[in-house]
C-alpha positions in Angstrom: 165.7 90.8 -13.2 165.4 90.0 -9.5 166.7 91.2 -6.2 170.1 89.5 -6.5 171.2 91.1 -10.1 170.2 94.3 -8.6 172.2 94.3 -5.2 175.2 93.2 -7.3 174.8 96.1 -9.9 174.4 98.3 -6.6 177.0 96.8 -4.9 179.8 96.8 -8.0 178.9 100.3 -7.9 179.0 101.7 -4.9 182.3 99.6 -4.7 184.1 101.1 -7.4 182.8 104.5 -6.3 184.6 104.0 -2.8 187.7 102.4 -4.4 188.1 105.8 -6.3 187.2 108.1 -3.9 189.8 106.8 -1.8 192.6 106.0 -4.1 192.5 109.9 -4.7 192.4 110.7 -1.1 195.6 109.2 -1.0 194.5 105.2 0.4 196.1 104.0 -2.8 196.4 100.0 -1.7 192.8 100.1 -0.5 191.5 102.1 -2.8 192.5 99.7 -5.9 191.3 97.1 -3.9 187.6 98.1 -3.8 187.7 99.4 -7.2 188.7 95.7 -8.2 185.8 94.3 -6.0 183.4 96.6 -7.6 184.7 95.5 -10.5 184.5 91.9 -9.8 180.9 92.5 -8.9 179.7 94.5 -12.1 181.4 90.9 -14.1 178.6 88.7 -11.8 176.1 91.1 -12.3 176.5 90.9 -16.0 177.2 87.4 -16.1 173.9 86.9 -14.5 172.1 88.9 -16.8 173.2 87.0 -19.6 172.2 83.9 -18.1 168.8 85.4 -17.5 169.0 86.2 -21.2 169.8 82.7 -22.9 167.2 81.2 -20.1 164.2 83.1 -21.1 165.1 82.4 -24.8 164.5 79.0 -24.4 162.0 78.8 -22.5 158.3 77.9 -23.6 156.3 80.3 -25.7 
């Protein structure tokens, strides 16, 4: 796992964390949007991971 999946996860996070916060704060239209981004990000994240994954199966023993 490097530096990239990491900031990602982090950033997914921290997005959807925001998005939450301040849909319930009463932001609703912003809100929804950073949850999606955080969403969007914790999808790369994972699809990086499995990437990772399928790479280091293949690679040379």
């Amino acid at each position: 796992m490097n530096g990239g999946v990491l900031a990602l996860a982090f950033a997914g996070l921290l997005g959807f964390c925001a998005g939450a916060y301040l849909a319930a704060q009463g932001d609703r239209a912003l809100g929804v949007a950073l949850m999606g981004m955080g969403l969007v990000f914790q999808a790369l994240c994972l699809r990086q991971l499995r990437m990772a994954r399928v790479k280091d199966e293949n690679d040379a023993g």
